[in-house]
N, CA, C and O atoms as a Tinker XYZ file with bonds, in Angstrom:
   436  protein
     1  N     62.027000  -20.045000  -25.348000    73     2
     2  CA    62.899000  -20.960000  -24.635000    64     1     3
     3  C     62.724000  -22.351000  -25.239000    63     2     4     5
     4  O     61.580000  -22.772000  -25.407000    81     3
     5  N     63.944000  -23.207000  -25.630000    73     3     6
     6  CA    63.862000  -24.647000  -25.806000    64     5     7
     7  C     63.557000  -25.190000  -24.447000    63     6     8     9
     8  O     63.299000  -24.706000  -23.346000    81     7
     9  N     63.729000  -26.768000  -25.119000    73     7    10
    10  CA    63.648000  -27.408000  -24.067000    64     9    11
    11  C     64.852000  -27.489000  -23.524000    63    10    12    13
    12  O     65.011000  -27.522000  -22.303000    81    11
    13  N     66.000000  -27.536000  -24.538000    73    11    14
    14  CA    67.666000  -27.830000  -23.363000    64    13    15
    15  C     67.668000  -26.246000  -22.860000    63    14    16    17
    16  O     68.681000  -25.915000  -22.244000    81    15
    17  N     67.009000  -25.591000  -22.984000    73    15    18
    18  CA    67.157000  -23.942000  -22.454000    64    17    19
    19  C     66.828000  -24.261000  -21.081000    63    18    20    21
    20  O     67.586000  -24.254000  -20.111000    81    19
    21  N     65.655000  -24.529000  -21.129000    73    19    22
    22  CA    64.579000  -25.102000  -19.695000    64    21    23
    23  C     65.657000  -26.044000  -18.972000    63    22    24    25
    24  O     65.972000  -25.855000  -17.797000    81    23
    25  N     66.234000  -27.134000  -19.803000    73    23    26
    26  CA    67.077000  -27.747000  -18.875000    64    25    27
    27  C     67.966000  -27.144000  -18.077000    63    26    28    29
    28  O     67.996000  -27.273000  -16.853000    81    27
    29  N     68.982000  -26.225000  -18.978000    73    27    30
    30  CA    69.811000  -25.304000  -18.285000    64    29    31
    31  C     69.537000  -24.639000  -17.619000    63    30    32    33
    32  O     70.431000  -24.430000  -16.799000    81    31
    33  N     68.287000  -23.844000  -17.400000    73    31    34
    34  CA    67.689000  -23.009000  -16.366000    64    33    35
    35  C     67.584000  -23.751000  -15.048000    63    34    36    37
    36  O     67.920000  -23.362000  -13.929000    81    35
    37  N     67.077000  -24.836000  -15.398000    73    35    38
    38  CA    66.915000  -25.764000  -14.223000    64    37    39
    39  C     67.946000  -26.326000  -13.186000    63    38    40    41
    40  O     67.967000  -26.456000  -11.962000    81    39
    41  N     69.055000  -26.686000  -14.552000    73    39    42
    42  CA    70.045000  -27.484000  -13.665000    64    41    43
    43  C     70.654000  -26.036000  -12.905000    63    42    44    45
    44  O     70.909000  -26.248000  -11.720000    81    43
    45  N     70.954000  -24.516000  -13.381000    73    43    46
    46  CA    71.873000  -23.257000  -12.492000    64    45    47
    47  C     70.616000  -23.503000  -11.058000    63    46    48    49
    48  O     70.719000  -23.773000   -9.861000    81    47
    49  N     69.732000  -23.289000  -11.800000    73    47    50
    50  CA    68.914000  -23.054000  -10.313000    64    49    51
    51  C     69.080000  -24.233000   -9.098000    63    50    52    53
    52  O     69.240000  -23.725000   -7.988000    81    51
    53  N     69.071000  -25.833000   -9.115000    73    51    54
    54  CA    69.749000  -26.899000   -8.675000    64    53    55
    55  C     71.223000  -27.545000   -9.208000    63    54    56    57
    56  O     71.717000  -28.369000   -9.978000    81    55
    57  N     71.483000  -26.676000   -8.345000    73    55    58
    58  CA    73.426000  -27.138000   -8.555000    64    57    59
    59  C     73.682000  -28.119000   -7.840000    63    58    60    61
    60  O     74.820000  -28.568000   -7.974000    81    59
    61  N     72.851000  -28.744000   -6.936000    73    59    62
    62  CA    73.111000  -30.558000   -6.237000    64    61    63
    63  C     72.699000  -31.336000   -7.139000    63    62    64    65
    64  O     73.323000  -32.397000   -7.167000    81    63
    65  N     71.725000  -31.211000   -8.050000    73    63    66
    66  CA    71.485000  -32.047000   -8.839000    64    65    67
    67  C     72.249000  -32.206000  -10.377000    63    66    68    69
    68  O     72.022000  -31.204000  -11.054000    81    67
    69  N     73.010000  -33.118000  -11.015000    73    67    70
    70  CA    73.532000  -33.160000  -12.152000    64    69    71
    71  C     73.105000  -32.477000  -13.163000    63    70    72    73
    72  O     72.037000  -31.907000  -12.939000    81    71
    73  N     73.528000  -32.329000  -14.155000    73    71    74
    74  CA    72.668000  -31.598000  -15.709000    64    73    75
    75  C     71.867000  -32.920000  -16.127000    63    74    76    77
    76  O     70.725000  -32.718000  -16.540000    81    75
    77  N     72.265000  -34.109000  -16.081000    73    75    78
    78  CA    72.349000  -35.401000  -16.728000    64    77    79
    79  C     70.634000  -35.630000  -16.154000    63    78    80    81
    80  O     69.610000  -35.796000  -16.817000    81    79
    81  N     70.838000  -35.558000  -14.681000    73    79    82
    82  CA    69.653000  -36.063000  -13.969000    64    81    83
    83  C     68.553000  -34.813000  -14.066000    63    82    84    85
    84  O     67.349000  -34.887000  -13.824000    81    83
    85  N     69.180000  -33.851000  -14.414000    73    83    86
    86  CA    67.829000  -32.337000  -14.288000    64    85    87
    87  C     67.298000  -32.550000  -15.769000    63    86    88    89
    88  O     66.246000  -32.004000  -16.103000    81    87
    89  N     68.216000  -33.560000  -16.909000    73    87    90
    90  CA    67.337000  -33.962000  -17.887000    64    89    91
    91  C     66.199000  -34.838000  -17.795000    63    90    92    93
    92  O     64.982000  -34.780000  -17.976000    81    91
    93  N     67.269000  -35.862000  -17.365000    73    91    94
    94  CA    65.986000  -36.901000  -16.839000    64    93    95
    95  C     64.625000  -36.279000  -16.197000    63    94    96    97
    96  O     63.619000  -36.226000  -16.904000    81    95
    97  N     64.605000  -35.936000  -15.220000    73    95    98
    98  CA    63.340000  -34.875000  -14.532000    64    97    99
    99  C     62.272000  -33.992000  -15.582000    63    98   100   101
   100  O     61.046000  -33.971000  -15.696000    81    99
   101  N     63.533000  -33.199000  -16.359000    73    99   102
   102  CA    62.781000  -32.741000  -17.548000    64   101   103
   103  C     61.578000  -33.283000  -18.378000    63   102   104   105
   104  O     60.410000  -32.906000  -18.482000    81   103
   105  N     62.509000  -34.621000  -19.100000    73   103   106
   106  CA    61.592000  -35.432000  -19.964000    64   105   107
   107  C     60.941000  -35.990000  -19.273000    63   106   108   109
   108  O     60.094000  -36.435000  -20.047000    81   107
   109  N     60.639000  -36.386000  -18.138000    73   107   110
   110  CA    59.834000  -37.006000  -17.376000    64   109   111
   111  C     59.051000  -36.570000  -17.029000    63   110   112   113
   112  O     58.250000  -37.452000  -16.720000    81   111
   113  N     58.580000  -35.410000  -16.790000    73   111   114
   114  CA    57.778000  -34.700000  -16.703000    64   113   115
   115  C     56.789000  -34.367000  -18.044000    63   114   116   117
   116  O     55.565000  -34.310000  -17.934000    81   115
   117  N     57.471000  -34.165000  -19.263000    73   115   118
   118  CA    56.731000  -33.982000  -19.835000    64   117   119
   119  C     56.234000  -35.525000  -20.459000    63   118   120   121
   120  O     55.182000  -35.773000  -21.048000    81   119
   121  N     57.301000  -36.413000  -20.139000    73   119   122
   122  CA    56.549000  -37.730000  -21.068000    64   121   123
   123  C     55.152000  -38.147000  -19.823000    63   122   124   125
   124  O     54.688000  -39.287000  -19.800000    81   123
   125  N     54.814000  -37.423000  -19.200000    73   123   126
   126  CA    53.778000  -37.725000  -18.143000    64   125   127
   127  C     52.706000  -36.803000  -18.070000    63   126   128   129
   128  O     51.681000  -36.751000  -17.391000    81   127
   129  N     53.413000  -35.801000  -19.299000    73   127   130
   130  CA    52.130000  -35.070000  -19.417000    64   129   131
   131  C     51.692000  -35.160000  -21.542000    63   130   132   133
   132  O     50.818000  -34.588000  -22.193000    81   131
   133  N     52.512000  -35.888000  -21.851000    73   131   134
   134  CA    51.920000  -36.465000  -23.034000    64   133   135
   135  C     51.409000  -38.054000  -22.795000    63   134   136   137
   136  O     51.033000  -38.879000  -23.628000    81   135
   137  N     51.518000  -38.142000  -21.592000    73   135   138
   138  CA    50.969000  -39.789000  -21.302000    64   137   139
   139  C     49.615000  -39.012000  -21.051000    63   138   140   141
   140  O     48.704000  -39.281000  -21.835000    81   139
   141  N     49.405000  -38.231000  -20.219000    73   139   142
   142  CA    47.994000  -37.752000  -19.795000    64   141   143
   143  C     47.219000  -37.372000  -20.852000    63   142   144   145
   144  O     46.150000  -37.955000  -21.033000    81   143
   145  N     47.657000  -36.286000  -21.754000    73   143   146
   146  CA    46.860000  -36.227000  -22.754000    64   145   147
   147  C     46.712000  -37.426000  -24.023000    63   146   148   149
   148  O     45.899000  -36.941000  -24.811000    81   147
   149  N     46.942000  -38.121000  -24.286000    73   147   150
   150  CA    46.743000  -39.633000  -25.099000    64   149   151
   151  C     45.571000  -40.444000  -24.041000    63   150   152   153
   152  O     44.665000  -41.054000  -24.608000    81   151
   153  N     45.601000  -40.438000  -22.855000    73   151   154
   154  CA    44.235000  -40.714000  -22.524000    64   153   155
   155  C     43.039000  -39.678000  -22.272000    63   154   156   157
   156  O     42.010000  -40.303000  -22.014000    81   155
   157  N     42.890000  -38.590000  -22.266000    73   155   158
   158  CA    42.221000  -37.614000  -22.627000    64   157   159
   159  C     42.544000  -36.725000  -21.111000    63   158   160   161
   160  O     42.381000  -35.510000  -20.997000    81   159
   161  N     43.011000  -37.605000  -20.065000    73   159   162
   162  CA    43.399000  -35.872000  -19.416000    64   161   163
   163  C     43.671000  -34.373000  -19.636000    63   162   164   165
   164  O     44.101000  -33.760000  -20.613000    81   163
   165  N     43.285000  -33.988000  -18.420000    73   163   166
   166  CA    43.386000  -32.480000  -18.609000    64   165   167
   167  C     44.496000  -32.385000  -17.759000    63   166   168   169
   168  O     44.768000  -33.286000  -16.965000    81   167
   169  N     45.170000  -31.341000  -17.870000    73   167   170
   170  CA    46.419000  -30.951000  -17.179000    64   169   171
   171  C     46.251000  -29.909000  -16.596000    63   170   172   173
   172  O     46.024000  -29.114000  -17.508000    81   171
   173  N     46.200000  -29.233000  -15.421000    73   171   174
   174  CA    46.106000  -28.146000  -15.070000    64   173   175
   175  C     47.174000  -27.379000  -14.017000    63   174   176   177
   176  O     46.670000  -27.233000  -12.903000    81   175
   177  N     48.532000  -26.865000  -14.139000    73   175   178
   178  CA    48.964000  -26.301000  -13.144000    64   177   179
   179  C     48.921000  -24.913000  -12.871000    63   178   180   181
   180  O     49.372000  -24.210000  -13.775000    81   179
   181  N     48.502000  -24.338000  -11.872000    73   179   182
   182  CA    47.752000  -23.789000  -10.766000    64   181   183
   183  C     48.996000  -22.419000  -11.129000    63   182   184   185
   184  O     50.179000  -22.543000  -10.814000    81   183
   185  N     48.638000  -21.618000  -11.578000    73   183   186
   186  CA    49.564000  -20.382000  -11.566000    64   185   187
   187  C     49.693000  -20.063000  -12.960000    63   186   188   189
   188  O     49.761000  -18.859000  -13.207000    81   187
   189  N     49.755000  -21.048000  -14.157000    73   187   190
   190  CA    50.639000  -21.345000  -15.189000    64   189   191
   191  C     49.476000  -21.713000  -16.438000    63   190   192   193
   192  O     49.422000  -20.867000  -17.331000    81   191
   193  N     48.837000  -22.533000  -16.526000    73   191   194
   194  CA    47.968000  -22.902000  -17.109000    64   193   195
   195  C     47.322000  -24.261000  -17.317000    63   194   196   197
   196  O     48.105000  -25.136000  -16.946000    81   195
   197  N     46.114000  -24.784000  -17.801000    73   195   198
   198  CA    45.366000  -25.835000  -18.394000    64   197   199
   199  C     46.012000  -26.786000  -19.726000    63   198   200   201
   200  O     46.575000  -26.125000  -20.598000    81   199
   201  N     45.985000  -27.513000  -19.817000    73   199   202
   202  CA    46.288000  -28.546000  -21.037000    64   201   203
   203  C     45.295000  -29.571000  -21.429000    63   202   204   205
   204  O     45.153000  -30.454000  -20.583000    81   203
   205  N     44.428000  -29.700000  -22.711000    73   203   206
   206  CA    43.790000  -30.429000  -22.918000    64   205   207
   207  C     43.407000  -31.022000  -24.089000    63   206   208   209
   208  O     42.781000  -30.353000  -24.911000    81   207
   209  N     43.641000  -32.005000  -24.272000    73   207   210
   210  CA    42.654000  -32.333000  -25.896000    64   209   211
   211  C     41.252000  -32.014000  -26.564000    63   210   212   213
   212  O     40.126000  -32.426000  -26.285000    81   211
   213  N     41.638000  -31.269000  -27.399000    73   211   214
   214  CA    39.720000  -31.060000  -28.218000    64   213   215
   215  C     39.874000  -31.803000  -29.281000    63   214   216   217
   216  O     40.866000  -31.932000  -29.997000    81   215
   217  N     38.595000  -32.399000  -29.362000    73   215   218
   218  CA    38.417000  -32.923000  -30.879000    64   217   219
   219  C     37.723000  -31.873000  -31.860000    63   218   220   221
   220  O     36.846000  -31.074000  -31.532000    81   219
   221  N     38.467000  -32.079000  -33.542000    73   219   222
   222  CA    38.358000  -30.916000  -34.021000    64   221   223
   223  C     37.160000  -32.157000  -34.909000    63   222   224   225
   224  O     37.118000  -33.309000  -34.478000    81   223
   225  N     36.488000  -31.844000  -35.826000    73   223   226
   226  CA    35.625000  -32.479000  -36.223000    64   225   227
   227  C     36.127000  -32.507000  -37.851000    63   226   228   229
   228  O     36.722000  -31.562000  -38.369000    81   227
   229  N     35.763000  -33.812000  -38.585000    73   227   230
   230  CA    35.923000  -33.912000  -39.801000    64   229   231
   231  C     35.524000  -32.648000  -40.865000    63   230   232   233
   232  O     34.431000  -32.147000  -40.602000    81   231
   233  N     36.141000  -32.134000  -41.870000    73   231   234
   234  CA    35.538000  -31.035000  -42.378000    64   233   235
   235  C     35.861000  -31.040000  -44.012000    63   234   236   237
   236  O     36.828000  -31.745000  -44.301000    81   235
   237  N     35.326000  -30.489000  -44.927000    73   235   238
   238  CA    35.786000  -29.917000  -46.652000    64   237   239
   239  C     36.581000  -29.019000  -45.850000    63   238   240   241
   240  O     36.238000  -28.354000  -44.872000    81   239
   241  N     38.092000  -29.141000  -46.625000    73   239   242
   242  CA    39.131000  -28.181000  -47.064000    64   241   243
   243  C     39.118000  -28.432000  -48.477000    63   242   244   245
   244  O     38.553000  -29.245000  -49.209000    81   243
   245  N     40.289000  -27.040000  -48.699000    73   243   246
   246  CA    40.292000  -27.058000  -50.386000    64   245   247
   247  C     42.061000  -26.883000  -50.776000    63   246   248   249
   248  O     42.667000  -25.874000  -50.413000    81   247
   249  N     42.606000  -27.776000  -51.391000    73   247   250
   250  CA    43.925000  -27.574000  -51.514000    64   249   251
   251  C     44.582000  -26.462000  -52.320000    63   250   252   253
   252  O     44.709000  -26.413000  -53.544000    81   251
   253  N     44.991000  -25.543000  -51.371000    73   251   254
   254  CA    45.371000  -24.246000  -52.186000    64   253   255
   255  C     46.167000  -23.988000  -53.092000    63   254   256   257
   256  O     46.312000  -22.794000  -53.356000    81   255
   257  N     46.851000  -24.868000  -53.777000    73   255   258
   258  CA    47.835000  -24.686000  -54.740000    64   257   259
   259  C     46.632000  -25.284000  -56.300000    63   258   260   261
   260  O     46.908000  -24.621000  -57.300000    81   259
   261  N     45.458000  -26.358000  -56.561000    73   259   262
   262  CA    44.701000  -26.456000  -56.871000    64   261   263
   263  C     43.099000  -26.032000  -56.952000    63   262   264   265
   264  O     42.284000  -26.066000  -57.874000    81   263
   265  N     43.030000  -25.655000  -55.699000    73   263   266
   266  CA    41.430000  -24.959000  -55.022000    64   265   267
   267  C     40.374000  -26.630000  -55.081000    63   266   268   269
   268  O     39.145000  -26.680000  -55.130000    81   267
   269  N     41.151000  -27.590000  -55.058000    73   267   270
   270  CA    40.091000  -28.979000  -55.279000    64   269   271
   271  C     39.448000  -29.115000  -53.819000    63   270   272   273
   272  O     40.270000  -28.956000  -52.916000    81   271
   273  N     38.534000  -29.297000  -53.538000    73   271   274
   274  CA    37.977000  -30.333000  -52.149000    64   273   275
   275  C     38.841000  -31.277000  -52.123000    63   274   276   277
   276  O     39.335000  -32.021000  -52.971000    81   275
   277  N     39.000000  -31.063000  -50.464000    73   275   278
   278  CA    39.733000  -31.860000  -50.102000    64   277   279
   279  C     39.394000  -32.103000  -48.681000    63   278   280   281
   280  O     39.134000  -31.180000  -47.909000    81   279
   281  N     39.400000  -33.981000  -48.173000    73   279   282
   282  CA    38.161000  -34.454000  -47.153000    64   281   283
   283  C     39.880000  -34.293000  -45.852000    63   282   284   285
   284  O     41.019000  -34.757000  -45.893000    81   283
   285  N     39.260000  -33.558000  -45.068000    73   283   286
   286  CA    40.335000  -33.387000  -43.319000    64   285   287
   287  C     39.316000  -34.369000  -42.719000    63   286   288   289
   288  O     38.097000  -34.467000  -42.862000    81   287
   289  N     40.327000  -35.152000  -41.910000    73   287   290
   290  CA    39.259000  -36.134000  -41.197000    64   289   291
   291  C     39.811000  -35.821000  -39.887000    63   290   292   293
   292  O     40.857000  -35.256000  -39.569000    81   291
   293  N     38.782000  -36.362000  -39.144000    73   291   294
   294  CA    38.669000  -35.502000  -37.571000    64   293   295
   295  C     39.959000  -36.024000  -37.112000    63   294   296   297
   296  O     40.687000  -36.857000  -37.652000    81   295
   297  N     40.171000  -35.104000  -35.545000    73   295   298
   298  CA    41.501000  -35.348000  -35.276000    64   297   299
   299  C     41.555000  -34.940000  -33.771000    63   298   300   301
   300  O     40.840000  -33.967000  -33.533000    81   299
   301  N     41.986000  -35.261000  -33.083000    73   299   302
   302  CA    42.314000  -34.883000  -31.536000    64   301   303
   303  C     43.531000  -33.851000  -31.354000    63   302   304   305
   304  O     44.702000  -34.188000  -31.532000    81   303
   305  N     43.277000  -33.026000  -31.116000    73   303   306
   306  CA    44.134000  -31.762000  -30.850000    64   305   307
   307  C     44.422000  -31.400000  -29.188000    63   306   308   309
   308  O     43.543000  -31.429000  -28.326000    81   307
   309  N     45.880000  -31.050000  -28.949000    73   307   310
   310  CA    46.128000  -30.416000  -27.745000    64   309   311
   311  C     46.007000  -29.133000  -27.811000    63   310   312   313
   312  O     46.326000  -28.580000  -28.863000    81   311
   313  N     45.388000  -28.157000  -26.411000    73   311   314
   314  CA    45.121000  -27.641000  -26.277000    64   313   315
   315  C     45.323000  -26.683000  -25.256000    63   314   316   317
   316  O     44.692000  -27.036000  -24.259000    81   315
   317  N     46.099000  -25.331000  -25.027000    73   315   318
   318  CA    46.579000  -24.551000  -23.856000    64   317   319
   319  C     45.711000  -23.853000  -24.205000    63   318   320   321
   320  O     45.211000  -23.592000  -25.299000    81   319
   321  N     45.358000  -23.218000  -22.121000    73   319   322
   322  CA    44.390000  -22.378000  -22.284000    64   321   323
   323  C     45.474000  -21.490000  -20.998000    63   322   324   325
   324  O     45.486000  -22.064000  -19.909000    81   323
   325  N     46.215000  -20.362000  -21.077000    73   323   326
   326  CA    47.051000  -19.777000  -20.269000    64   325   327
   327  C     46.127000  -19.451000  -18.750000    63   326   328   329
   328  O     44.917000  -19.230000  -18.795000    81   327
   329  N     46.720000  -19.462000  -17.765000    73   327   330
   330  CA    46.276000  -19.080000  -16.480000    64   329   331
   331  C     46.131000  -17.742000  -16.155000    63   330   332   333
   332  O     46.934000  -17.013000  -16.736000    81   331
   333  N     45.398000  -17.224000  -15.447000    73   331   334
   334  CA    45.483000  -15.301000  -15.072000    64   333   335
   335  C     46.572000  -15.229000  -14.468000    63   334   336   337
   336  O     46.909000  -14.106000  -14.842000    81   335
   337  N     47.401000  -15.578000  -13.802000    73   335   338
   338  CA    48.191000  -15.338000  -13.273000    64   337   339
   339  C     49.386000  -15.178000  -14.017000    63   338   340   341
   340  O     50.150000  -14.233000  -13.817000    81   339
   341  N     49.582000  -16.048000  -14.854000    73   339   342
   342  CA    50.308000  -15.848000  -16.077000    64   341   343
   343  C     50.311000  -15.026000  -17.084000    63   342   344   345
   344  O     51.181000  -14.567000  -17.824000    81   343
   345  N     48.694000  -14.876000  -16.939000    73   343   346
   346  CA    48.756000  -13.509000  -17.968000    64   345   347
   347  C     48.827000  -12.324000  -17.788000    63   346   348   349
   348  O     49.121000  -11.387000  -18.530000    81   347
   349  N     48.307000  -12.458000  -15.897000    73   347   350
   350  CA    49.167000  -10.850000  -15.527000    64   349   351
   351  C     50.768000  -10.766000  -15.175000    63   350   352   353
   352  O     51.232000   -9.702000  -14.765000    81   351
   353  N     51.492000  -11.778000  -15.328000    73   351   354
   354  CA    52.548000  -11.464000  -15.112000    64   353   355
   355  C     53.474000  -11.408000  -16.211000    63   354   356   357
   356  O     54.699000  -11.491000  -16.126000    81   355
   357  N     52.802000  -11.263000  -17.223000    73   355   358
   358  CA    53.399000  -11.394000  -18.404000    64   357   359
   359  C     52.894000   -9.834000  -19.334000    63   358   360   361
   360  O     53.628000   -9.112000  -20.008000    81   359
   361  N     51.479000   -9.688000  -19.077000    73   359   362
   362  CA    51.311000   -8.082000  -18.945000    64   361   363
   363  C     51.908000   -7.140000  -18.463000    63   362   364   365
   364  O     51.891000   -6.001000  -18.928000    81   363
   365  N     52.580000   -7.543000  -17.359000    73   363   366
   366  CA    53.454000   -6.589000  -16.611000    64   365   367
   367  C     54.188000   -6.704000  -16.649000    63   366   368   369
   368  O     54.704000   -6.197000  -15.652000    81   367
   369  N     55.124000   -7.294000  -17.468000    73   367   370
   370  CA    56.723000   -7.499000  -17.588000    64   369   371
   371  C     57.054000   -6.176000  -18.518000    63   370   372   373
   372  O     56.470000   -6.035000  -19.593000    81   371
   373  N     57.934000   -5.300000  -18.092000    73   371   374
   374  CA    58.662000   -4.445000  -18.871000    64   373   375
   375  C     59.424000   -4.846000  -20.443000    63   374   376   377
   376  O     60.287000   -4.221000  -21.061000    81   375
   377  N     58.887000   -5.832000  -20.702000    73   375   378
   378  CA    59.421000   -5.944000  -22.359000    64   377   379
   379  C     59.314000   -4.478000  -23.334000    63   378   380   381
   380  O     58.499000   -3.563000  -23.218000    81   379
   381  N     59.922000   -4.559000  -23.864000    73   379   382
   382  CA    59.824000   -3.334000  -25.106000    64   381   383
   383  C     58.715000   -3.497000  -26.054000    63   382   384   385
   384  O     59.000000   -4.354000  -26.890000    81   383
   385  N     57.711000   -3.052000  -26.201000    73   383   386
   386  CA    56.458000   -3.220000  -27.118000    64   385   387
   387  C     56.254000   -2.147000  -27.686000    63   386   388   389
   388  O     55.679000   -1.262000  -27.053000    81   387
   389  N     56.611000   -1.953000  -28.859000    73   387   390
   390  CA    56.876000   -0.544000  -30.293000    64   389   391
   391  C     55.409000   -0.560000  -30.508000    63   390   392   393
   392  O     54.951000    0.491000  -30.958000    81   391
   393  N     54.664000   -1.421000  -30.306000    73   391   394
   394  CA    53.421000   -1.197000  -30.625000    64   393   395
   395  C     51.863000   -1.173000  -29.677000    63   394   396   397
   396  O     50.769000   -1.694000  -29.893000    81   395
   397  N     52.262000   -0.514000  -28.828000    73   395   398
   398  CA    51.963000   -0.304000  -27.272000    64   397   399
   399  C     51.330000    1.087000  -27.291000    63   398   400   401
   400  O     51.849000    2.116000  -26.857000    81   399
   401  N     49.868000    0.931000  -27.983000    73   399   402
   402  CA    49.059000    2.806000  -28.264000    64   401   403
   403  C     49.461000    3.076000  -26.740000    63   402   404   405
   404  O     50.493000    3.739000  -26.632000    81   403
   405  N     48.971000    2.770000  -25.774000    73   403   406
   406  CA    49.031000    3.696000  -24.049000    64   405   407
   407  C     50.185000    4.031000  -24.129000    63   406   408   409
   408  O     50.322000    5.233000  -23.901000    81   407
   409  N     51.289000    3.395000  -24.402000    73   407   410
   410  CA    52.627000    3.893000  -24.128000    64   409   411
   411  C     52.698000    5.032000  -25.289000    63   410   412   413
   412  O     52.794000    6.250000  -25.147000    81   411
   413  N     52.663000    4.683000  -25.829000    73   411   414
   414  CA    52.469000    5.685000  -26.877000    64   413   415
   415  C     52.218000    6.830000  -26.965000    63   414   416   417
   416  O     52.971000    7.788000  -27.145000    81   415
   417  N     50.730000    6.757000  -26.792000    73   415   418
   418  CA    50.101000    7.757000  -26.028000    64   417   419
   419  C     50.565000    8.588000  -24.518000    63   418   420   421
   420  O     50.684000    9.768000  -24.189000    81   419
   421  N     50.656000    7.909000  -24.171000    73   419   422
   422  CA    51.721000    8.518000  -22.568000    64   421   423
   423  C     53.179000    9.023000  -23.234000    63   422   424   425
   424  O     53.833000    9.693000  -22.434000    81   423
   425  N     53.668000    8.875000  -24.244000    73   423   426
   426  CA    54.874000    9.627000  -24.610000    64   425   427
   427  C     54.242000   11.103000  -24.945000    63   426   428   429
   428  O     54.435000   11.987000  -24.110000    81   427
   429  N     53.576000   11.377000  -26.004000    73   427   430
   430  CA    53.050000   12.240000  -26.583000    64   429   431
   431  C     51.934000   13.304000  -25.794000    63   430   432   433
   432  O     51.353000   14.281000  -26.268000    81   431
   433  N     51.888000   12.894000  -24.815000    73   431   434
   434  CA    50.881000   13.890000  -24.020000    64   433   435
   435  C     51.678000   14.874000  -23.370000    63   434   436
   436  O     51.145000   15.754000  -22.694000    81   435
């Protein structure tokens, strides 16, 4: 899903509210959750998942088209960590998965 996907989802589901203004809401939301992480908040909604910055630490890489050392300097990274709830409901969604041994296995028995 994009983000104007998310918008559109949003605005069918609130039909009192404009498309115009279910944008606004949109970006606002998230410019409040990239405001949080730039000061090092954590984000956490309750069903859905965690959001957080790790710092990754300075390190030798090697540039692969040369193989030279090459200096990565440290860096602050965002970070999702998915919720159980999310991940069982996403386990259990009937999607088509060709590569699903149990199902698999449950055909063939």
């Amino acid at each position: 899903m994009t983000k104007s996907g998310l918008i559109e989802e949003v605005a069918k589901r609130t039909p009192h509210i404009s498309k115009k203004d279910t944008e606004v809401v949109v970006n606002t939301i998230f410019d409040s959750m990239i405001d949080s992480l730039k000061v090092g908040d954590r984000i956490e909604i309750r069903g859905f998942g965690s959001f957080q910055v790790k710092m990754r630490e300075a390190r030798e890489g090697r540039n692969p088209k040369t193989g030279e050392p090459v200096h990565i300097s440290a860096k602050r990274t965002p970070f999702f960590k998915v919720g159980k709830e999310l991940k069982e409901m996403v386990d259990r969604s009937t999607g088509d998965l060709s590569n699903d041994s149990d199902a698999d296995s449950a055909e063939t028995a």
